[in-house]
Backbone as ProteinMPNN parsed JSONL, in Angstrom:
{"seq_chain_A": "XXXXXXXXXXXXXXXXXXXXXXXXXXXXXXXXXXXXXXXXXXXXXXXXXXXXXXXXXXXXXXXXXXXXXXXXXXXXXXXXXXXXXXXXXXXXXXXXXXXXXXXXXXXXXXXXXXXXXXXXXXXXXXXXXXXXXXX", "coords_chain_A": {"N_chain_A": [[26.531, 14.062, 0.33], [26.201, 13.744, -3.171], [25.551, 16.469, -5.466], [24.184, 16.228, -7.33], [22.893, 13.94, -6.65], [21.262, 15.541, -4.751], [19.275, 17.255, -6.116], [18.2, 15.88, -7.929], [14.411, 14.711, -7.98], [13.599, 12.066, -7.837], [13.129, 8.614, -8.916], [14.065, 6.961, -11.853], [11.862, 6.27, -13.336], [11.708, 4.265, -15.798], [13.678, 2.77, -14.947], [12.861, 1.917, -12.35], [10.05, 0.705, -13.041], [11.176, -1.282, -14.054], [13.045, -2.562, -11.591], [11.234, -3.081, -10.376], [9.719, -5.021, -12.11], [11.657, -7.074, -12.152], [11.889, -7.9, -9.055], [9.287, -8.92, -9.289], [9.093, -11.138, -10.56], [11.265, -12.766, -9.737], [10.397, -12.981, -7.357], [8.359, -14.872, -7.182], [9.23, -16.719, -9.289], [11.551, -17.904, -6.601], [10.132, -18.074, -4.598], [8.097, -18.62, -5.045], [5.5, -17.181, -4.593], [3.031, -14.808, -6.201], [3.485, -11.304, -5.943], [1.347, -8.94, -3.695], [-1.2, -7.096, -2.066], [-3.881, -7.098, -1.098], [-4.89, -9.104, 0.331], [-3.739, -8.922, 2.954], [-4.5, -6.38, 4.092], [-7.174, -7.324, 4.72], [-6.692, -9.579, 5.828], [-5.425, -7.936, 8.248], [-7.186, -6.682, 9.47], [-9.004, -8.283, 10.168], [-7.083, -9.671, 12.552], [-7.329, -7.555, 14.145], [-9.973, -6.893, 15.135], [-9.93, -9.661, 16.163], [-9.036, -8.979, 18.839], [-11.151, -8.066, 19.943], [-13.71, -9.686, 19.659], [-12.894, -12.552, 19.328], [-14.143, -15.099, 18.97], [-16.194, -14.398, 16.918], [-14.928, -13.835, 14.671], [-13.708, -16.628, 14.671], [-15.824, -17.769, 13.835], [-16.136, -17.055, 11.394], [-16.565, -17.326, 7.634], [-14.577, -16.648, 5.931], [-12.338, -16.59, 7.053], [-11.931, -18.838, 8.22], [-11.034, -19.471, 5.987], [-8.901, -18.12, 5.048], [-6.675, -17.34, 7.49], [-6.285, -14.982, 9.769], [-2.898, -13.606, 10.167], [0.482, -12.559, 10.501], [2.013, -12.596, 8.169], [4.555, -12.93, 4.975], [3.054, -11.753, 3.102], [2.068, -9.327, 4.997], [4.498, -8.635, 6.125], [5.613, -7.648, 3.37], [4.304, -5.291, 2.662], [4.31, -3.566, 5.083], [7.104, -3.084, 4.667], [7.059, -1.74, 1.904], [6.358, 0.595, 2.767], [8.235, 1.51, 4.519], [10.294, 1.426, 2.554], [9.586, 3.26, 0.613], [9.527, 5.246, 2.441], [12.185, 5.967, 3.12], [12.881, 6.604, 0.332], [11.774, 8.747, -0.282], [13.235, 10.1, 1.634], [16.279, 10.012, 0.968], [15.458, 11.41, -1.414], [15.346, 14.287, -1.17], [12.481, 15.01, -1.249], [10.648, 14.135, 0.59], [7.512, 15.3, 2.604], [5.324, 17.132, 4.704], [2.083, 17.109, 3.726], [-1.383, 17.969, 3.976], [-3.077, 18.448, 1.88], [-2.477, 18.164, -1.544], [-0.819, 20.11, -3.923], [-1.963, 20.428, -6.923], [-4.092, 19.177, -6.497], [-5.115, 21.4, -4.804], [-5.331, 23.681, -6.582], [-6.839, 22.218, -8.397], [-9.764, 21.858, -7.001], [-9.242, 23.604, -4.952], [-8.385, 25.469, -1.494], [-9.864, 24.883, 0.451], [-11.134, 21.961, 1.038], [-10.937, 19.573, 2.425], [-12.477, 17.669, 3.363], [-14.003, 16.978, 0.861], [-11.691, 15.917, -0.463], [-11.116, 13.999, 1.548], [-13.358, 12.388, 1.353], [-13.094, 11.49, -1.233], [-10.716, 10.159, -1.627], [-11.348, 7.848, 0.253], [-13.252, 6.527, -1.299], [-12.419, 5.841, -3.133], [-10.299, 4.016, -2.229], [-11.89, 2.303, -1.199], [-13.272, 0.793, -3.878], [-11.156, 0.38, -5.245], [-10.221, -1.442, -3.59], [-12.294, -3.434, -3.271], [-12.46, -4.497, -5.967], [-10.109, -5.512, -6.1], [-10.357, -7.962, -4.361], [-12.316, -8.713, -5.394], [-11.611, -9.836, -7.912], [-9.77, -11.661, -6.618], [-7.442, -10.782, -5.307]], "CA_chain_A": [[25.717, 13.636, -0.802], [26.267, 14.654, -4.192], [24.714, 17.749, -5.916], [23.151, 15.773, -8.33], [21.109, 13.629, -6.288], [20.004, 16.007, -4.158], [18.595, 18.005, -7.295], [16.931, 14.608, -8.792], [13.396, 14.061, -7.255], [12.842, 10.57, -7.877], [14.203, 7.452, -9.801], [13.829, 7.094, -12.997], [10.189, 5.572, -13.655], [11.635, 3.202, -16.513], [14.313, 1.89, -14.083], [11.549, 1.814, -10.875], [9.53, -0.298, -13.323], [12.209, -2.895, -14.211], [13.108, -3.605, -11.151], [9.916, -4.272, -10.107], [9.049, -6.473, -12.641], [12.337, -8.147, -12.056], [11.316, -8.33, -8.601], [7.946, -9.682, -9.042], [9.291, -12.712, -11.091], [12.401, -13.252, -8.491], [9.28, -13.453, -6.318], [7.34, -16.413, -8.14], [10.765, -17.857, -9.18], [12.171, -18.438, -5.925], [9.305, -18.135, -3.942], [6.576, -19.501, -5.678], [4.083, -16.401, -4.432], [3.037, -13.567, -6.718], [3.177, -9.884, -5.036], [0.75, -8.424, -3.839], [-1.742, -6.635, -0.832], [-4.698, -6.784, -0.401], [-5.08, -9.607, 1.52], [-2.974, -8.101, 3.814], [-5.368, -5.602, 4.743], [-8.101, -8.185, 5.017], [-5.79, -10.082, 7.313], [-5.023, -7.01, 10.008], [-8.72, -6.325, 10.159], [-9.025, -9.656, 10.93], [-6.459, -9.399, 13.577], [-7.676, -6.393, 15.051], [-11.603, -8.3, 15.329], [-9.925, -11.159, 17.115], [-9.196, -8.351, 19.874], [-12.636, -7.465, 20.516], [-14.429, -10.91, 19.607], [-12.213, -13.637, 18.51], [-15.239, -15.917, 18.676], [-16.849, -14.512, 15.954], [-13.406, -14.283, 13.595], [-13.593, -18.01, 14.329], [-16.545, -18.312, 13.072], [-16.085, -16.264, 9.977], [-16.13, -18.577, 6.701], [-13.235, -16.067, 4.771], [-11.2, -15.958, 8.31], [-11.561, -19.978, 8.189], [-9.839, -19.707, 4.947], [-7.667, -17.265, 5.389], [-6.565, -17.077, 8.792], [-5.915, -13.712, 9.96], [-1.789, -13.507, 10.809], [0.939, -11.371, 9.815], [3.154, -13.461, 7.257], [4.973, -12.521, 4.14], [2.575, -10.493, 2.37], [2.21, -8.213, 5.613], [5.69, -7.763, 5.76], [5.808, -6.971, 2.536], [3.452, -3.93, 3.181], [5.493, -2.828, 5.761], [8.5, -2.974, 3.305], [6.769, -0.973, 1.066], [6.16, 1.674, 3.529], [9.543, 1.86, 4.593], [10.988, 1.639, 1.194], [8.967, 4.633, 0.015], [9.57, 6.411, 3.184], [13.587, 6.016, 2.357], [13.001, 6.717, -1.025], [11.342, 10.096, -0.156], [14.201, 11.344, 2.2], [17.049, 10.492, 0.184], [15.508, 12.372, -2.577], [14.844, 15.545, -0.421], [10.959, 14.871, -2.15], [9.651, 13.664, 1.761], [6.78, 16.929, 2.815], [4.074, 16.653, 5.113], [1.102, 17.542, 3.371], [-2.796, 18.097, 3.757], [-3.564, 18.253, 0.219], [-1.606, 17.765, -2.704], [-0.86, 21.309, -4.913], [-2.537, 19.924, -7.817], [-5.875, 18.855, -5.743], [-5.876, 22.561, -4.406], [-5.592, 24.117, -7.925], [-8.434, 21.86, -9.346], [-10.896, 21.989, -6.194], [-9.314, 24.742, -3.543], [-7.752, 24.741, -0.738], [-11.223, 24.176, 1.632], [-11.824, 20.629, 0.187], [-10.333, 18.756, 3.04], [-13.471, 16.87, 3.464], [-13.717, 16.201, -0.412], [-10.503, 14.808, -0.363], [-11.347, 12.494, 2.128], [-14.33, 11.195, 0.612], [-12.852, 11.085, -3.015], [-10.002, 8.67, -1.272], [-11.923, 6.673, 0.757], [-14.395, 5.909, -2.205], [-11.154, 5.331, -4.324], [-9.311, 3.233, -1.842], [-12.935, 1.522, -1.163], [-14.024, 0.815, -4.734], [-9.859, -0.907, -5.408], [-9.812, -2.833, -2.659], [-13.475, -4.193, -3.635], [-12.161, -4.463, -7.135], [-8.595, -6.619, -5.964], [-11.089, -8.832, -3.558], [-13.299, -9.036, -6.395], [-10.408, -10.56, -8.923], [-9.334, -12.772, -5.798], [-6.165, -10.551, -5.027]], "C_chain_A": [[26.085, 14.45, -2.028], [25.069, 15.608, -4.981], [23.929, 17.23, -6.398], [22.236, 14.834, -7.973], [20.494, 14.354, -5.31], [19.226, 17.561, -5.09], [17.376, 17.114, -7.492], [15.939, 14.668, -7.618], [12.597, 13.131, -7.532], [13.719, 9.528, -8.607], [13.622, 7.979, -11.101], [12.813, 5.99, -13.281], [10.578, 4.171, -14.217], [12.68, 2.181, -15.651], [13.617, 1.511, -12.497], [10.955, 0.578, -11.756], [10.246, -1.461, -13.51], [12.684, -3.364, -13.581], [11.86, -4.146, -10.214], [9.492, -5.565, -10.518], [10.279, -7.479, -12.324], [11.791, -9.12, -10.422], [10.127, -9.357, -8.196], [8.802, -10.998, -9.993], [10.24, -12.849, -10.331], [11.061, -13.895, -7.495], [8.501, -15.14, -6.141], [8.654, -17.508, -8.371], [11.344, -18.452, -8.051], [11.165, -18.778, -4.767], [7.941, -18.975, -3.372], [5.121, -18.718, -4.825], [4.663, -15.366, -5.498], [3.306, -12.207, -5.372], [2.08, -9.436, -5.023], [0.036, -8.369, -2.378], [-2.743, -6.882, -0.401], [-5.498, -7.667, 0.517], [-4.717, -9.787, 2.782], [-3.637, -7.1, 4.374], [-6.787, -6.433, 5.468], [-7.609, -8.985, 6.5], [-5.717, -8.975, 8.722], [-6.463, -6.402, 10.271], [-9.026, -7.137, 11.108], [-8.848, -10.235, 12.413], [-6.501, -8.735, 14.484], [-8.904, -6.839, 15.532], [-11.354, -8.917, 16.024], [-9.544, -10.267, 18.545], [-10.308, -8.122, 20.631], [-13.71, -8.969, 20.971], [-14.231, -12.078, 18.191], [-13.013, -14.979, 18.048], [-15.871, -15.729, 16.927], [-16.085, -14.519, 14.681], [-13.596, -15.487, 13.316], [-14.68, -18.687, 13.654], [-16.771, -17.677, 10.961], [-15.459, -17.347, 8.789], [-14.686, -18.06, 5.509], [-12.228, -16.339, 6.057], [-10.807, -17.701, 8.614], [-10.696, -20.503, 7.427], [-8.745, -19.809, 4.765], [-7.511, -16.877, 6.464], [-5.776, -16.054, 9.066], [-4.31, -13.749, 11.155], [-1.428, -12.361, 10.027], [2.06, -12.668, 9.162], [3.924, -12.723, 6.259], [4.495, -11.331, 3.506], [2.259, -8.979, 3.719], [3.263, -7.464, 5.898], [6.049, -6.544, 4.555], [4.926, -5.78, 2.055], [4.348, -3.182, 3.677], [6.901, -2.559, 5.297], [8.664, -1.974, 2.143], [6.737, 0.445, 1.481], [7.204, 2.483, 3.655], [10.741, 1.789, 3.732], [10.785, 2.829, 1.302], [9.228, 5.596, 1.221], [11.728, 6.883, 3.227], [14.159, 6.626, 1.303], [12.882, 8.229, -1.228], [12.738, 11.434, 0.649], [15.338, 11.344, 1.807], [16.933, 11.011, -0.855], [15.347, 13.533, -1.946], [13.35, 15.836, -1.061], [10.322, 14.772, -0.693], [8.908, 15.121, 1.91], [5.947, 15.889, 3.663], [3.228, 17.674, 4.749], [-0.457, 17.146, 3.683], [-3.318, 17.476, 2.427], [-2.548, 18.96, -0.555], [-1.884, 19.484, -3.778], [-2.025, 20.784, -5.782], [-4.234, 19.506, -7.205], [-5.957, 20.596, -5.613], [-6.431, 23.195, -5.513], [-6.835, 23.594, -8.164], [-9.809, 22.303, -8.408], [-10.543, 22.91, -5.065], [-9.022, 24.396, -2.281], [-8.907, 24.839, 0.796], [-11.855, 23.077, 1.482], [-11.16, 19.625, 0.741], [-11.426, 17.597, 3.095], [-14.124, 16.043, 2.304], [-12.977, 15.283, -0.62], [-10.653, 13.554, -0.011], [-12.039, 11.864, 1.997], [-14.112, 10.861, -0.72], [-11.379, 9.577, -2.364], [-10.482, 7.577, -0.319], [-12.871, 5.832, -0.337], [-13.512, 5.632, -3.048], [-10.708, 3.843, -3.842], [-10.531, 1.809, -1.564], [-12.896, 0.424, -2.614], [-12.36, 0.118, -5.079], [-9.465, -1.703, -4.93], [-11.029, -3.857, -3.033], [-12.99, -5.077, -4.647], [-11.107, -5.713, -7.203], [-9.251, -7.972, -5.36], [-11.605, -9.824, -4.826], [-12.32, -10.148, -7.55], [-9.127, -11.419, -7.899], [-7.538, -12.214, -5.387], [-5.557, -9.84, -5.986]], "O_chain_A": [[26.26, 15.667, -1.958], [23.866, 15.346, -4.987], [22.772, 17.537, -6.111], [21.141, 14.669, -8.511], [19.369, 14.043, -4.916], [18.799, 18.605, -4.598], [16.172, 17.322, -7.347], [16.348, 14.681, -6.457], [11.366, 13.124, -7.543], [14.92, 9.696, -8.817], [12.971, 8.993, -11.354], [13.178, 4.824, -13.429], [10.197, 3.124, -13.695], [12.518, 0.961, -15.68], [14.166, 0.748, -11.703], [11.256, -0.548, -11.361], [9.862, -2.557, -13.102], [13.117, -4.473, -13.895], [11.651, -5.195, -9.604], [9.128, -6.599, -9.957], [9.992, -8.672, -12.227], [11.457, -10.303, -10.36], [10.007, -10.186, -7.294], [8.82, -11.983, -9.254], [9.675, -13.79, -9.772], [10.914, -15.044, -7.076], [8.285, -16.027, -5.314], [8.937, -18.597, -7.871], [11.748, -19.595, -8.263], [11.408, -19.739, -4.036], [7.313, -19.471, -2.437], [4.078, -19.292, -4.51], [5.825, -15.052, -5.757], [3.276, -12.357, -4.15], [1.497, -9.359, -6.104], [0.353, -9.192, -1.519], [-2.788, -6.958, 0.827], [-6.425, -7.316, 1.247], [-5.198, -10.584, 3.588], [-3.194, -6.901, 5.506], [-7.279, -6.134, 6.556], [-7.993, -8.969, 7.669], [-5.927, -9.257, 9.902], [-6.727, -5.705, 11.25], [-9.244, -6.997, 12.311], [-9.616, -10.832, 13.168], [-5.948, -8.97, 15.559], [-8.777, -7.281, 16.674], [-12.218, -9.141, 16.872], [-9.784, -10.945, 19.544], [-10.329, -8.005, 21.856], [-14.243, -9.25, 22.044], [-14.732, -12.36, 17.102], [-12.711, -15.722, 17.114], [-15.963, -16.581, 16.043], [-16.51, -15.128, 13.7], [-13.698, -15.842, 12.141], [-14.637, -19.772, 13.074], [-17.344, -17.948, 9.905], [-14.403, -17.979, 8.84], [-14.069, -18.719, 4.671], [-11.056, -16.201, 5.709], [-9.719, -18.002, 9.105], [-9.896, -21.418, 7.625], [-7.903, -20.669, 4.506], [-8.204, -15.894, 6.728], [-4.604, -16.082, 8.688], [-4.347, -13.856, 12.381], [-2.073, -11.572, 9.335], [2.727, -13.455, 9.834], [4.066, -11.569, 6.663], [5.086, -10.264, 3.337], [2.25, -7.807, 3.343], [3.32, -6.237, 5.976], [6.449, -5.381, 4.586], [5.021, -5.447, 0.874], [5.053, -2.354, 3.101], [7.631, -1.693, 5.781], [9.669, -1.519, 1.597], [7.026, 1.368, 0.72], [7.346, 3.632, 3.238], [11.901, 2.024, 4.07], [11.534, 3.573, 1.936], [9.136, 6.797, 0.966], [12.242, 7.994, 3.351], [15.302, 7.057, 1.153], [13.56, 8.894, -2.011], [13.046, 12.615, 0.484], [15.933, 12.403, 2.01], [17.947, 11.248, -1.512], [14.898, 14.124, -2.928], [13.121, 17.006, -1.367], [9.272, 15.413, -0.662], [9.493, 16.101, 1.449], [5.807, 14.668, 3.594], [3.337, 18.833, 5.148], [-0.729, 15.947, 3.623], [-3.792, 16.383, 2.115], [-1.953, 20.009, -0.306], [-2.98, 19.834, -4.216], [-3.119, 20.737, -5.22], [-5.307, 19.7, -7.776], [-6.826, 21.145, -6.29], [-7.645, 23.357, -5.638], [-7.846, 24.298, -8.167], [-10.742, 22.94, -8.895], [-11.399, 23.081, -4.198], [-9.273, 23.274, -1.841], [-8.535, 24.845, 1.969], [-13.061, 23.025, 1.727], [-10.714, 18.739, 0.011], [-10.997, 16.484, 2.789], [-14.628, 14.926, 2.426], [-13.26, 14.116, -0.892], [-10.507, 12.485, -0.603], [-11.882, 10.689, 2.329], [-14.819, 10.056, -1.326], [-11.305, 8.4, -2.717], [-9.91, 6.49, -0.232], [-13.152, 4.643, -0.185], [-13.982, 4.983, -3.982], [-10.684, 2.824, -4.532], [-10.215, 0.625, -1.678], [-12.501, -0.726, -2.419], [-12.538, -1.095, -5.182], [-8.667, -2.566, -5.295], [-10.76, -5.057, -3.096], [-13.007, -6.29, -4.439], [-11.146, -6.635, -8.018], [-8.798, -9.044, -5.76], [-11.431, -11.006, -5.122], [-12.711, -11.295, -7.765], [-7.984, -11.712, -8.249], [-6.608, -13.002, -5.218], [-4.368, -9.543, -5.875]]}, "name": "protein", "num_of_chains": 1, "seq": "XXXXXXXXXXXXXXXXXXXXXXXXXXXXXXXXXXXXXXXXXXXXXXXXXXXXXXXXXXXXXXXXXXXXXXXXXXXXXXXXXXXXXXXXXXXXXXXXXXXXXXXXXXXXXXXXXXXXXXXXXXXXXXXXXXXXXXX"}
């Protein structure tokens, strides 16, 4: 590998964003779906439910809608995952961390339990939010 990317730790933001957006219109253009998740999470709940009591999935009037598989947009989760987990080890950026420098600094490093209720009430309160604006 050369010196210089294993110095760099990351892309370059303005070229990350452009080809996203190129992405996302390749998407719609050839596709004819936008990008996007969070009915993808809705879905593997779904999926996981029909383990326990698939009866009541079937009766569920969002699960009638949207019928809980794994299609495109779950792939493309899992794509994302394993992008970013690619992305992390050819930059030498991958770590396994607890909490994030920057969290310890502001709140200390005994605020494991903070943490986890400041991202669950985050990850809560955007998934509500994406539901809420239909995706």
């Amino acid at each position: 590998m050369s010196k210089q990317l294993l110095e760099d730790k990351g892309w370059n933001p303005y070229l990350a964003g452009s080809l996203s957006g190129i992405v996302s219109v390749l998407s719609v253009w050839i596709a004819g779906q936008f990008l996007g998740a969070s009915t993808t999470f809705v879905r593997s709940v779904g999926l996981l439910e029909q383990l326990f009591s698939s009866e009541r999935v079937g009766q569920m009037e969002y699960f009638i809608k949207t019928t809980p598989k794994i299609d495109w947009q779950w792939m493309f989760v899992v794509g994302i995952f394993i992008g970013a987990l690619i992305a992390a080890k050819t930059s030498n950026s991958f770590r396994w961390e607890g909490l994030p420098d920057l969290w310890q600094q502001r709140f200390g490093p005994k605020s494991k339990a903070k943490r986890a209720i400041f991202a669950f009430s985050g990850g809560a309160i955007a998934m509500y939010g994406a539901r809420l604006a239909d995706g």
